[in-house]
N, C-alpha and C positions, 0 to 999 in steps of 0.2 A: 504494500500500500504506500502512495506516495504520502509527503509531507506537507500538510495545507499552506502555502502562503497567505500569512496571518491576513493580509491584505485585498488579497483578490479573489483565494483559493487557489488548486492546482482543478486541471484539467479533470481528472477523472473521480476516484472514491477518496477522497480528504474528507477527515470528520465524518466519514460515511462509512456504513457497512455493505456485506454485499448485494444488499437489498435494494440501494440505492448507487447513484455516483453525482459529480459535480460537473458543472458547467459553467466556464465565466462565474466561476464561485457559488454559484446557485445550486443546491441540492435536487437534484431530482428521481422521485423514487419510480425503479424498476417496476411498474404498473401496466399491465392491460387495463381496457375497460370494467371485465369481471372482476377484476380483484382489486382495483380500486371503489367498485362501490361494496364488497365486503366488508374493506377495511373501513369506512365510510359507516357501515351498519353497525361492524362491532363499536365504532367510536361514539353511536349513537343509542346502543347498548349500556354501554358504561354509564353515560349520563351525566359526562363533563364537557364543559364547552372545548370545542378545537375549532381549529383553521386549519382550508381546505384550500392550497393555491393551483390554477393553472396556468402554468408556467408558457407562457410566450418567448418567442424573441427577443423583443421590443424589450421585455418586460427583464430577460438575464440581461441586454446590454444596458440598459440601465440601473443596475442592480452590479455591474461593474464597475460602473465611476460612483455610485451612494451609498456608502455604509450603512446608513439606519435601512433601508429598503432593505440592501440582501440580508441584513440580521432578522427582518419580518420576512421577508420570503423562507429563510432559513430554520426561524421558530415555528415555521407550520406545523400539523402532524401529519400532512399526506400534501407533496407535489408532484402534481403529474403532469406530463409535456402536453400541451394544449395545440402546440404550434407544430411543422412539418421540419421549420427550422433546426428544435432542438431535438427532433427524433433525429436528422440527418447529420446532428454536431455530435450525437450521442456514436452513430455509426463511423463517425471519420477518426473518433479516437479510439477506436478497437471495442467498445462496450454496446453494444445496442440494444435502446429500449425496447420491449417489446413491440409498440405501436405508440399511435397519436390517441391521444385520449383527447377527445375536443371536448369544451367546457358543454357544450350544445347537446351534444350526445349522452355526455354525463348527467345532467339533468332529465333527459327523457328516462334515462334508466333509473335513478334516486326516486322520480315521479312512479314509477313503475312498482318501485319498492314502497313508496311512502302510500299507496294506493292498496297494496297488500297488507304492511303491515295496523297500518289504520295512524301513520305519523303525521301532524300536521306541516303542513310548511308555512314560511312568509317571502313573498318576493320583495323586495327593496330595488330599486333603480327605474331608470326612464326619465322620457316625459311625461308627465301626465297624462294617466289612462293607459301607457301603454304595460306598465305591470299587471293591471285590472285585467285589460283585453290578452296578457299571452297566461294569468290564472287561471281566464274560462279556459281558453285552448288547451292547457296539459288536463283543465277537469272532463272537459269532452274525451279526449284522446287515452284518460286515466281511470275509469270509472272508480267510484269509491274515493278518489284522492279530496285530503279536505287542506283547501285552503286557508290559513286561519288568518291571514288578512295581507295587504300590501301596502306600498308606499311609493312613490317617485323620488327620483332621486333628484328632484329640483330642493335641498336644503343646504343651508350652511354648515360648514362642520362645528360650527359651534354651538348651532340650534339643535343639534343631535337627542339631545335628551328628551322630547316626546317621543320620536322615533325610537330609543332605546326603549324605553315604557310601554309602546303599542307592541314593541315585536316579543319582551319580557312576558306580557302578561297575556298575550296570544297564547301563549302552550306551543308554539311552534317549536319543531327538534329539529330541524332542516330551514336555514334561511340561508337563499337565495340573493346576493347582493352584485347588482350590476349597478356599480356604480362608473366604471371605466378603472383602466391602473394609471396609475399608483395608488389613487385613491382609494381604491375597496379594499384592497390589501392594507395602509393605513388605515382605515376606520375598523375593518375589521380588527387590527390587530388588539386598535388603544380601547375598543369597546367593548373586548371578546366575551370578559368574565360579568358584565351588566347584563347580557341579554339569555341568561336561563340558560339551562343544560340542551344548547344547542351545537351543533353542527352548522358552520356559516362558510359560503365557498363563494367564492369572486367568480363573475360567468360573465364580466364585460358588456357586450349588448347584444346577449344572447336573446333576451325580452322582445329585440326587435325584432327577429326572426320568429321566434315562437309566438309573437302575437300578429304577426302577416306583414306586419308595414315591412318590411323586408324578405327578399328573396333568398333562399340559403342554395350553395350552388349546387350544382348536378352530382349526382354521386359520383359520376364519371369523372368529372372534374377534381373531386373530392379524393379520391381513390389516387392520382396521380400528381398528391401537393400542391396540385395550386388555387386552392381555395380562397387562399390569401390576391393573389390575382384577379378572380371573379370580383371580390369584395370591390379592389380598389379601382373597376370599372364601371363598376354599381355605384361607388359612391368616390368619384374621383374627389373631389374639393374638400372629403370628411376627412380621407385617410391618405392621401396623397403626402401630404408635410410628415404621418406618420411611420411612413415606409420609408420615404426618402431620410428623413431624417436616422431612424433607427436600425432599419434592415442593412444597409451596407453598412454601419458601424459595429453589428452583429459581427457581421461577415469576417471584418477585420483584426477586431478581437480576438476573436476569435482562432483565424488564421495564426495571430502572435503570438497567444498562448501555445497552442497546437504547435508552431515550431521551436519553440522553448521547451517544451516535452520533448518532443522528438531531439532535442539537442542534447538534452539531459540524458536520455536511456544509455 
């Protein structure tokens, strides 16, 4: 096992076991689908609050250059690679994840679960109406799933405290928070142990797809990584400064690291 650089991390299992390995210093655990909502179940079993991150591109290169971020991405109990990026960074340094666990996907199957098991949820994020409109949709497509309330995420973070209150005294074991990153991963973090013995997992604007205003792309598409592509011709002028901006700095970092290991063996 390598030796974490206090700083960055190393490229593969630092601070990690074999369950797991590292990325741009970001933990990321060894997860399919199946066995991330297991692990998901048992943590909601227990009846202790956790965080639940999916791990982006975007989301390790920035969590490169900001220490409080990757120390929250790093105190989660379960991160799983959400993005195509960090399945194919996981591949280039000899360790590959089993698959891409997309935040989208993971949700339909939590909803699946929480629908059997009889678990409430709460969605958090949007604009207005649009957590409302993708609650009905998983309750259509869920039968039995009980929604026990939502919210938009049009608030301050420092007006948080009814929003802690509604989702606390809801009963919800499973909330939903699309608030976008960095931000839900912050709120979730500083908020985790106010909101009841839940399970809280960042799903970005996953809402907008699961409630229609958004197109989610072809499985075809989907199946051969570039999901991320479709997105940013669907919504050029949303995501455009955020690809440009983050994805080739991904790239780059990444590339550095990677021949710093490889210089090192």
């Amino acid at each position: 096992m390598e030796r974490r650089d206090s700083s960055r991390g190393s490229l593969t299992q630092a601070a990690a076991s074999a369950s797991s390995l590292c990325i741009l210093g970001c933990r990321v655990d060894r997860v399919d689908a199946g066995a991330a909502v297991a692990r998901i179940e048992q943590q909601i079993a227990q009846g202790t609050p956790a965080q639940v991150v999916t791990l982006g591109a975007e989301m390790a290169n920035l969590a490169h250059d900001d220490d409080r971020y990757r120390e929250v991405l790093n105190s989660a109990a379960l991160v799983v690679p959400d993005t195509i990026g960090i399945v194919l960074a996981s591949r280039w340094i000899g360790t590959p994840l089993p698959e891409r666990v997309a935040g989208i996907d993971l949700i339909e199957r939590l909803c699946a679960l929480a629908a059997q098991r009889g678990l409430p949820i709460f969605l958090l994020g949007g604009a207005p109406g649009i957590a409302s409109a993708a609650g009905l949709a998983l309750e259509q497509r869920h039968p039995g799933l009980v929604i026990a309330g939502v919210e938009s995420g049009y608030f301050r973070d420092e007006a948080s405290g009814p929003v802690i209150e509604r989702i606390r005294n809801s009963g919800a074991r499973l909330v939903l928070v699309g608030l976008g990153f960095p931000r839900q991963e912050y709120w979730i973090h500083d908020h985790l142990a106010e909101l009841g013995p839940a399970v809280c997992i960042g799903v970005g604007g996953s809402f907008d797809v699961i409630s229609g205003r958004l197109a989610r792309a072809p499985l075809a598409v989907r199946r051969v990584g570039l999901e991320w592509l479709y997105r940013l011709l669907h919504e050029p002028r949303r995501l455009w400064r955020r690809y440009a901006r983050y994805n080739p700095r991904f790239v780059v970092s990444f590339a550095r690291q990677y021949a710093r290991h490889r210089a090192s063996r």
